[in-house]
C-alpha positions as CSV (number, residue, x, y, z in Angstrom):
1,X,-51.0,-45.1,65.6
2,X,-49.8,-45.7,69.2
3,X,-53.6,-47.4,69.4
4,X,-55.2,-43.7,68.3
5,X,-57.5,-44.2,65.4
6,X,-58.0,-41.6,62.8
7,X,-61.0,-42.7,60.9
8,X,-61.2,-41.6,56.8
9,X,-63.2,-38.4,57.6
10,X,-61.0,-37.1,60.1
11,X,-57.8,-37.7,57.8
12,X,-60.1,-36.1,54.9
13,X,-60.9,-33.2,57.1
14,X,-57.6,-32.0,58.4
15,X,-56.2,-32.4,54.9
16,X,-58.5,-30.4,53.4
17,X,-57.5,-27.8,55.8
18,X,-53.9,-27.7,55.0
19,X,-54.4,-28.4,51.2
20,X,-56.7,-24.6,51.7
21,X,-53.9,-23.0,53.3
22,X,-50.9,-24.3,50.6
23,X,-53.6,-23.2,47.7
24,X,-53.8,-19.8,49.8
25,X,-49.9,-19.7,49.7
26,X,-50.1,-19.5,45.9
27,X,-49.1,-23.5,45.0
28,X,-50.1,-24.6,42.0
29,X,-49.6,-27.8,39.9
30,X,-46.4,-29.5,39.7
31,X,-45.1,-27.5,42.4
32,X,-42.9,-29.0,44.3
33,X,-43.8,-29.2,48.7
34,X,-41.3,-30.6,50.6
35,X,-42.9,-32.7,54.0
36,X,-40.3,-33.1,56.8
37,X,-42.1,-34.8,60.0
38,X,-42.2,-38.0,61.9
39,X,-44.6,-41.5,61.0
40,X,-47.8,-41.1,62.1
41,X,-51.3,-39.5,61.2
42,X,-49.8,-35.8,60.6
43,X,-47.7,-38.0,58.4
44,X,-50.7,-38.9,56.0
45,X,-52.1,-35.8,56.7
46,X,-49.6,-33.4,55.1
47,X,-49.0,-36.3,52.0
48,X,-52.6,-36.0,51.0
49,X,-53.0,-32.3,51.3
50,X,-50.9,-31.4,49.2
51,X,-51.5,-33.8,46.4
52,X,-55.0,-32.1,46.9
53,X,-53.4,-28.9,46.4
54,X,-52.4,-30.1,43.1
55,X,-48.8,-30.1,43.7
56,X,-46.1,-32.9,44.2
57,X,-44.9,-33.5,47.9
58,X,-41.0,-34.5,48.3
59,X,-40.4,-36.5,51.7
60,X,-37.7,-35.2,53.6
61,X,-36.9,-37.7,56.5
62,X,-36.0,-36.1,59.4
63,X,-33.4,-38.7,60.3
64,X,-31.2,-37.4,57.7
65,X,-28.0,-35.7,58.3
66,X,-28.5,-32.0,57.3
67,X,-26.2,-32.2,54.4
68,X,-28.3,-34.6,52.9
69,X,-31.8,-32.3,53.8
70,X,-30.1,-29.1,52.2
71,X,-28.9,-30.8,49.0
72,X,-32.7,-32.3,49.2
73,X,-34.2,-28.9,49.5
74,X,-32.1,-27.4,46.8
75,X,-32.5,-29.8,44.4
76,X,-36.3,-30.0,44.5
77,X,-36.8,-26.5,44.9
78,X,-40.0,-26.2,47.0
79,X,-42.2,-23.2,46.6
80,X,-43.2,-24.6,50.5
81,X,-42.5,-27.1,53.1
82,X,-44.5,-28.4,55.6
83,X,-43.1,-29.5,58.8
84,X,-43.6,-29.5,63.0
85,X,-42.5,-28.4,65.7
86,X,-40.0,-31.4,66.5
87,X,-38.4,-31.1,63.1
88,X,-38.3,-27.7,61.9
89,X,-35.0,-27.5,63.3
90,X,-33.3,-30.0,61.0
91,X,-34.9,-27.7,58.5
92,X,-32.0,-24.6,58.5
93,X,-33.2,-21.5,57.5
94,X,-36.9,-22.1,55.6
95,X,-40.1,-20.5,55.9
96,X,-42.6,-23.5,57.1
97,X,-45.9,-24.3,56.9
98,X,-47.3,-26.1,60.6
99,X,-48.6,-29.2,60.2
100,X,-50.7,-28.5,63.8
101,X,-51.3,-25.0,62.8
102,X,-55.2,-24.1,62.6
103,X,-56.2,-24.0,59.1
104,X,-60.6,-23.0,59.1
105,X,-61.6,-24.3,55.2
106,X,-62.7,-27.8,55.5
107,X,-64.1,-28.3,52.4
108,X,-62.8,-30.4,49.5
109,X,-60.5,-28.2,47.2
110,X,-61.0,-28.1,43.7
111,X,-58.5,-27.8,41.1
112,X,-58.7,-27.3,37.5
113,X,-56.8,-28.3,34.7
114,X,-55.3,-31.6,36.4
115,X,-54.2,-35.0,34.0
116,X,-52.8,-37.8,35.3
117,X,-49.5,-36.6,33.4
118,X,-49.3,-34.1,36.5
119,X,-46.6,-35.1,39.4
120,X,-47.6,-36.6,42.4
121,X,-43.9,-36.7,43.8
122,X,-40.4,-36.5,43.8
123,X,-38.4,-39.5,45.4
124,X,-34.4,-39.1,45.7
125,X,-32.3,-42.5,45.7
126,X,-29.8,-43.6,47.6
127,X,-26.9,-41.6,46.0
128,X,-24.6,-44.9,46.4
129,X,-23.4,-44.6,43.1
130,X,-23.0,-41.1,43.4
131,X,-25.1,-37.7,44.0
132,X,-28.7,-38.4,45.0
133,X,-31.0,-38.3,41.8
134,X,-34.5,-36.9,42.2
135,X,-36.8,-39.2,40.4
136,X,-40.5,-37.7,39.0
137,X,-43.5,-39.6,39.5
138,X,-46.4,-38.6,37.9
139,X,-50.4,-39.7,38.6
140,X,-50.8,-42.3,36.3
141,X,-47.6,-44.1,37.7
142,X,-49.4,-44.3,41.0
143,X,-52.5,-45.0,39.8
144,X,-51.4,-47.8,38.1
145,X,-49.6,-49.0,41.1
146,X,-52.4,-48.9,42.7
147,X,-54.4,-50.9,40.8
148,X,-52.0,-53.9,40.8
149,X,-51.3,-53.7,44.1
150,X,-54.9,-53.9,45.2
151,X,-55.6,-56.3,43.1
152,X,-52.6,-58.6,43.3
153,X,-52.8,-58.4,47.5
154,X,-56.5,-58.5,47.7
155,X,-56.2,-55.4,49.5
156,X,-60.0,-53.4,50.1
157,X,-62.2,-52.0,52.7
158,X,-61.7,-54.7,55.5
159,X,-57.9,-55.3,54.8
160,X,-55.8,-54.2,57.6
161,X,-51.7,-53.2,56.2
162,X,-49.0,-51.2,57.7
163,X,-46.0,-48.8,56.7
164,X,-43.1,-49.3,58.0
165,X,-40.9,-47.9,55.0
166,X,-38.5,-45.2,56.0
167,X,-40.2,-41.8,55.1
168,X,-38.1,-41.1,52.6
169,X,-37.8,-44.2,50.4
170,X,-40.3,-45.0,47.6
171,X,-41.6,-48.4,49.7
172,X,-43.9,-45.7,51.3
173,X,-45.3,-45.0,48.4
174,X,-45.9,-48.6,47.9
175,X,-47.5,-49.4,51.2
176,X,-49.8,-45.8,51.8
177,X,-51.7,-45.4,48.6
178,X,-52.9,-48.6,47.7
179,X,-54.6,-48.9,51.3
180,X,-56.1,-45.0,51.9
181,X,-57.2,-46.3,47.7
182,X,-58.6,-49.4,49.0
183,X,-60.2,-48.4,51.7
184,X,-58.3,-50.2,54.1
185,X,-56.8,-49.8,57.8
186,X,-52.9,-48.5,57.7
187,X,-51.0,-49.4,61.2
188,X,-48.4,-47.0,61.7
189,X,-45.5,-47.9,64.2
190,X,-44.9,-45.3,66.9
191,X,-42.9,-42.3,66.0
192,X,-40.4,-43.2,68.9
193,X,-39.8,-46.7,66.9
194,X,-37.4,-46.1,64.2
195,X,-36.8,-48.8,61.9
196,X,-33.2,-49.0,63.5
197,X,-34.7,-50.4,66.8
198,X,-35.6,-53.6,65.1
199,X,-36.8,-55.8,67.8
200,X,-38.7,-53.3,69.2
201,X,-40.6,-52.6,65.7
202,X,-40.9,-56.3,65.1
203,X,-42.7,-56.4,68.6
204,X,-45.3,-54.0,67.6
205,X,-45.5,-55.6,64.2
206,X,-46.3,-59.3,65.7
207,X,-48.8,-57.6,67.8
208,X,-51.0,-55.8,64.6
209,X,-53.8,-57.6,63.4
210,X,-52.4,-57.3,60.0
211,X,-53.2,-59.7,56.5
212,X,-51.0,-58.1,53.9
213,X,-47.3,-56.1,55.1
214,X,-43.8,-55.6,53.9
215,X,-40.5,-55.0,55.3
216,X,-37.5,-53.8,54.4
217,X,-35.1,-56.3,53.5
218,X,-32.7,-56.2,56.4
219,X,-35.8,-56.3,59.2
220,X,-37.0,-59.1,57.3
221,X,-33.7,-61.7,57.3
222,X,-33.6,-60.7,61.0
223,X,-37.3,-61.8,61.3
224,X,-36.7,-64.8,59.6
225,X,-33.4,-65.3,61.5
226,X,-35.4,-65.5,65.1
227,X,-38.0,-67.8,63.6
228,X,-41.0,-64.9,63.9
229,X,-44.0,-65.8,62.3
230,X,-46.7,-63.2,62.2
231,X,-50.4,-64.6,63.2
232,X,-52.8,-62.9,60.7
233,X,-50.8,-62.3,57.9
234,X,-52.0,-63.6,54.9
């Protein structure tokens, strides 16, 4: 992100810390951990920490009004949630764990007793058609998305994707696992570059050497409207 890579043992490292420090905290499988924090490399960070805790992480997008983040919170009941600095306010009155804070246990956790009929996480829809409904996704769901979309995509060690999903919409799911799975390069816009400034994330996008990305409806009819055609993309 913002030309800053974060090779695989770095990311492995620093999520190793923090997946330590939730296990320390008492989480256990199928607990719920709620992640509130901008796109970037924290980002994956805090995702893969806790799913090495064993537990199930629920995204919380910042962007959110707080209504929506407090009927998020409730609902999902986290035993923790892992934020930073510029969005534990949006947050109200819960304890947080710091997603910079200085965690010492490096080493790959270990927990027994997990199946792939354990949760990896908890997604909320829209609520267009009324309250927001938390939706359960267990292991073998992912893995099997995984699989497809590697396969299907010819996505592996020397692919090169991005994320550009909102952080709280199951697209991210989509576009995250399969590469960090495959091996391959994940472009993360800037944190400044919400999907709402679209011509400035379609900039950044035509300039990634990317083969295999997806949009989000709406920024892709815009793209199409102004004729953009991305370079690499397979």
């Amino acid at each position: 992100q913002d030309g800053q890579p974060l090779t695989y043992q770095a990311l492995n490292h620093r999520a190793n810390q923090l997946a330590h420090h939730l296990l320390a905290l008492g989480v256990q499988p199928d607990d719920r951990v709620a992640i509130c924090c901008r796109r970037g490399p924290q980002m994956l960070a805090g995702l893969l920490a806790i799913l090495k805790a064993g537990a199930a992480y629920v995204p919380v997008d910042p962007a959110y009004p707080a209504e929506r983040i407090a009927y998020l919170l409730l609902g999902s009941a986290p035993v923790a949630v892992l934020a930073e600095e510029s969005t534990r306010a949006v947050l109200g009155d819960v304890a947080i764990v710091d997603l910079h804070g200085a965690y010492p246990d490096a080493t790959n956790p270990q927990v027994a007793g997990l199946t792939p009929a354990n949760l990896a996480y908890v997604i909320y829809a829209s609520g267009s058609t009324g309250e927001p409904k938390g939706v359960m996704v267990e292991h073998r769901t992912v893995e099997n998305l995984v699989h497809w979309h590697c396969e299907a995509f010819d996505l592996h060690a020397r692919s090169h994707t991005s994320s550009v999903a909102g952080f709280g919409f199951d697209a991210m799911a989509w576009e995250v696992w399969p590469a960090l799975c495959g091996g391959a390069t994940l472009h993360l816009p800037p944190a400044q570059v919400g999907n709402e400034n679209i011509d400035e994330l379609l900039a950044w996008w035509l300039a990634q050497p990317l083969d295999v990305s997806f949009l989000p409806t709406p920024i892709a009819e815009y793209a199409f409207s102004q004729d953009l055609e991305h370079p690499s993309l397979r």
